[in-house]
Structures are given as structure tokens and as C-alpha cells.
C-alpha positions as CSV (number, residue, x, y, z in Angstrom):
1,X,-9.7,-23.7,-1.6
2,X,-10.4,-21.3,1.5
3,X,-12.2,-18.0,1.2
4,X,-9.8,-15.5,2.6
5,X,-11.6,-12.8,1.2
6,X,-12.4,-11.4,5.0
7,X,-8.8,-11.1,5.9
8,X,-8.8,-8.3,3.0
9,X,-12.4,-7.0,4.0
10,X,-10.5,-6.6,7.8
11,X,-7.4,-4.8,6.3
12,X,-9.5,-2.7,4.5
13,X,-11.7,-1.7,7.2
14,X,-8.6,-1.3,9.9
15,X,-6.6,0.9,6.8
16,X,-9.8,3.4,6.5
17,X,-10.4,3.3,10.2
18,X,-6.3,5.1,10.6
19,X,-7.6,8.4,9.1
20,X,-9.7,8.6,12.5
21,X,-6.8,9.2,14.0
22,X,-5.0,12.3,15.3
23,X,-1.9,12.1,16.4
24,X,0.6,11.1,13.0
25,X,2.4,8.3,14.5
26,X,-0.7,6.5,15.5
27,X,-2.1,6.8,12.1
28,X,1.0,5.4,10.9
29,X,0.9,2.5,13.2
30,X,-2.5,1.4,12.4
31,X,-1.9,1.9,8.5
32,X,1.0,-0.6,9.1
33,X,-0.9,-3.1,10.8
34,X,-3.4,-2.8,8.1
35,X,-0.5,-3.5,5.7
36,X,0.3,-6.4,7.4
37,X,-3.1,-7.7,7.1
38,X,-2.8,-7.0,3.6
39,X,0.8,-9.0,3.1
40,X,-0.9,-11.8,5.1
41,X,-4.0,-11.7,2.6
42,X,-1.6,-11.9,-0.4
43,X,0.4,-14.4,0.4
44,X,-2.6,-16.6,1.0
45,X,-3.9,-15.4,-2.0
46,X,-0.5,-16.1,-3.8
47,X,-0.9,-11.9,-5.2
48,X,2.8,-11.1,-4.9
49,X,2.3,-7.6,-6.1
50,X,-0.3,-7.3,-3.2
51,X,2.7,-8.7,-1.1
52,X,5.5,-6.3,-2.1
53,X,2.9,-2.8,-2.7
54,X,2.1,-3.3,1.3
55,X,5.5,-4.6,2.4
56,X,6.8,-1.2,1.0
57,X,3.8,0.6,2.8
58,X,4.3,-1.3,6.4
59,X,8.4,-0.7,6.2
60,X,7.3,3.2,5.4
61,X,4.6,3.6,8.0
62,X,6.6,2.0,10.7
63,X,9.6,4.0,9.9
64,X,7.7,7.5,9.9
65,X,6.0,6.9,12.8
66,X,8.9,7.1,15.0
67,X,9.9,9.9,13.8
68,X,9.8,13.1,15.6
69,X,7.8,15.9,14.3
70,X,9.5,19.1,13.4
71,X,9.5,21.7,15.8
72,X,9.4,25.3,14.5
């Protein structure tokens, strides 16, 4: 069996890391990507609650982050 641990240790880092950001829709962005690493993690892992928690995150940060700000 393979250690995968790291790819978790990466999309933990890269998650954390988004917060760094300013501007919403790049927070978003990364906080997807970081999802993705996570969906990658548990389905090596074979954790399909890890799977499905950061499927719904990715699908909700990529949405938002093309969304326009409100203007007031």
C-alpha cells in the first residue's frame, strides 16, 4: 500500500494558504484547487465522505468565484 498521506499534507497547506488572499474570487479559486487535492486524496484513500464533503466545497468555490460582487 502507498503512503498518500502528503497529497493531504499539500491540500491542507494550499486550503490554509487561500486566506492570504485578497481579492474573493481568488480565494475561492485556490480553496477549490485545494478541494480537488482533497477529492484526489480520498479517493486514493477510498474515504468517500472525504470525496463527497470537498466535491460539494470545489462545485461551491468555483461557482462563487465567478460571481460578481455587489455593487452598492
Amino acid at each position: 500500500m502507498r503512503d498518500w498521506t502528503w497529497i493531504g499534507w499539500v491540500a491542507t497547506a494550499i486550503f490554509a494558504s487561500s486566506y492570504l488572499f485578497k481579492e474573493p474570487g481568488a480565494l475561492r479559486r485556490v480553496q477549490a484547487f485545494g478541494a480537488i487535492l482533497w477529492i484526489a486524496y480520498g479517493i486514493l484513500i477510498h474515504a468517500l465522505p472525504v470525496v463527497v464533503a470537498n466535491a460539494i466545497v470545489a462545485v461551491i468555490a468555483i461557482a462563487s468565484s465567478f460571481r460578481r460582487p455587489a455593487t452598492r
